[in-house]
C-alpha positions in Angstrom: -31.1 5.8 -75.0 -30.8 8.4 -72.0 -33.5 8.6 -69.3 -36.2 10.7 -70.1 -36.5 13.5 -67.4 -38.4 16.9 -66.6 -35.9 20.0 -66.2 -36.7 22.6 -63.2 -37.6 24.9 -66.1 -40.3 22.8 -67.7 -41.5 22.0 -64.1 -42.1 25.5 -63.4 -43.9 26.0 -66.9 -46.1 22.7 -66.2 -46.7 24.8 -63.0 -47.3 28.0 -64.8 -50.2 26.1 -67.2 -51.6 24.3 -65.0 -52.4 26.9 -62.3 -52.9 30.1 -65.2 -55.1 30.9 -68.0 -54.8 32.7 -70.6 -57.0 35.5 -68.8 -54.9 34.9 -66.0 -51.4 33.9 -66.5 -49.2 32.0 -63.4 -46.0 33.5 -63.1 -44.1 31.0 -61.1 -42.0 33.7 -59.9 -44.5 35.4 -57.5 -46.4 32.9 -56.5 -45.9 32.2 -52.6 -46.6 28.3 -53.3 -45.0 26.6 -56.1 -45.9 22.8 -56.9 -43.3 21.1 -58.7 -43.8 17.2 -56.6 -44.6 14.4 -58.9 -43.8 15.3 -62.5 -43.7 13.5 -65.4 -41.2 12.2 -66.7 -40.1 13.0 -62.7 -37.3 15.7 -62.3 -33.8 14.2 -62.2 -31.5 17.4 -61.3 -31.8 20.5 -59.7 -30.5 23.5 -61.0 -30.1 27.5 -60.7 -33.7 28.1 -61.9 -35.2 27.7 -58.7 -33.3 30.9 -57.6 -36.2 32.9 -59.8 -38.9 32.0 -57.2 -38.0 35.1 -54.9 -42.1 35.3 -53.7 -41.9 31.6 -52.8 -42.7 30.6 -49.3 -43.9 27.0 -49.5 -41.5 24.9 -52.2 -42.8 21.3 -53.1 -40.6 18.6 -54.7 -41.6 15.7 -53.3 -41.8 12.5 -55.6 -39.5 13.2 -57.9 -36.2 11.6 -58.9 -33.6 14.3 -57.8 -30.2 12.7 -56.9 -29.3 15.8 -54.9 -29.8 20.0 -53.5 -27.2 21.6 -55.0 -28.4 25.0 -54.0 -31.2 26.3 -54.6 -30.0 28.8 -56.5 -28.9 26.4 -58.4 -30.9 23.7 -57.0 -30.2 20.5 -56.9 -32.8 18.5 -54.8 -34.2 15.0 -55.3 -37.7 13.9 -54.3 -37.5 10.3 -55.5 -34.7 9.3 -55.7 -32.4 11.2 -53.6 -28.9 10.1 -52.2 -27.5 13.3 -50.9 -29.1 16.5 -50.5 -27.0 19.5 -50.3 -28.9 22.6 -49.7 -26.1 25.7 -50.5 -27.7 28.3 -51.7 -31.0 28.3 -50.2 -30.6 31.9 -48.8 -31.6 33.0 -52.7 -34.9 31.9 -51.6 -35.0 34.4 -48.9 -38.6 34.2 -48.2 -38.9 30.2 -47.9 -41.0 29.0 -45.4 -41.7 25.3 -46.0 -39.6 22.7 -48.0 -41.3 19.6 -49.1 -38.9 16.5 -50.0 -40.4 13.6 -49.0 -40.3 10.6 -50.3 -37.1 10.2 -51.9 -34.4 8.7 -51.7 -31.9 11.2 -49.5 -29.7 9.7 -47.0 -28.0 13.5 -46.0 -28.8 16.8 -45.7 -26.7 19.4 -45.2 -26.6 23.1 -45.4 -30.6 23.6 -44.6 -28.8 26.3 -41.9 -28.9 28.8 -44.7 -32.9 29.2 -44.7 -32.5 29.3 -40.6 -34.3 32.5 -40.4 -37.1 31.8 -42.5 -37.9 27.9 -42.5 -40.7 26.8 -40.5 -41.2 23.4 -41.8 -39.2 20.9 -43.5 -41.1 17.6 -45.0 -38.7 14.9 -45.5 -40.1 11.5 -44.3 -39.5 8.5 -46.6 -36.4 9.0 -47.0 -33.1 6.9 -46.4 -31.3 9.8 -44.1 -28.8 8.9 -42.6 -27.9 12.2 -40.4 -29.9 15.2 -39.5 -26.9 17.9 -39.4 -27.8 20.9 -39.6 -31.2 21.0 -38.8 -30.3 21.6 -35.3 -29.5 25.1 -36.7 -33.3 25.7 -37.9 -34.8 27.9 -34.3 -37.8 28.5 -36.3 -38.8 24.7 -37.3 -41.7 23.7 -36.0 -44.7 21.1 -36.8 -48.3 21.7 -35.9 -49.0 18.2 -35.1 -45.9 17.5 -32.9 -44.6 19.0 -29.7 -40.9 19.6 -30.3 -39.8 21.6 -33.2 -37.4 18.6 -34.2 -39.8 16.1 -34.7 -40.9 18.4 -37.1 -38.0 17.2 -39.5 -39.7 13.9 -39.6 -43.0 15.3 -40.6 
């Protein structure tokens, strides 16, 4: 029996219920803030439908069970369980502004350089990282509640 797990695209519709109505329907897709942390079943694997959030400034997956970012246009990204996040593809979310992954299980990141002209925050703590490469690359990181826009990486 396989592992019971939540797809991006049923996250995004969880997301789409939970904040719409029928009055009002969410549509994921230009909302600014999108929620998907905690789901479940949690979400397992990333894939290409995160690419349809072109409004989305402020992307939450924390606490999830993602093994790895394998672009965010086809996103791959693991909140809880992460062991390598590889973040190709993140210019398709060309207006992101803050990336939540924290508490996972991700011991590298690479590729967050391709959201280095947008992202201002990047929430990884509890995590098993074991190199920051890349992050160097991110001029517009920052943190209000540190000093140095690299501490802001371990938000």
């Amino acid at each position: 029996m396989g592992f019971v797990q939540t797809s991006i695209k049923d996250a995004i519709k969880n997301f789409e219920t939970k904040y719409g109505t029928p009055e009002e329907p969410c549509v994921a897709a230009e909302q600014e803030k999108v929620l998907l942390f905690g789901q479940m079943p949690p979400i397992v694997k990333m894939d290409n439908t995160l690419s349809t959030l072109k409004a989305c400034k402020h992307l939450a997956l924390s606490s999830n069970c993602i093994e790895k970012i394998t672009g965010i246009k086809g996103c791959g990204m693991d909140p809880n369980a992460v062991s390598s996040v590889v973040v190709k593809g993140l210019k398709l979310l060309e207006s992101l502004e803050i990336l939540s992954l924290g508490r996972n299980q991700i011991k590298k990141l690479d590729g967050v350089e391709d959201v280095s002209e947008t992202l201002q925050e990047l929430w990884i703590s509890y995590n098993l990282l074991t190199s920051l490469r890349g992050v160097e690359k991110l001029s517009k990181l920052r943190c209000p509640h540190h000093r140095r826009p690299f501490q802001a990486v371990l938000c």
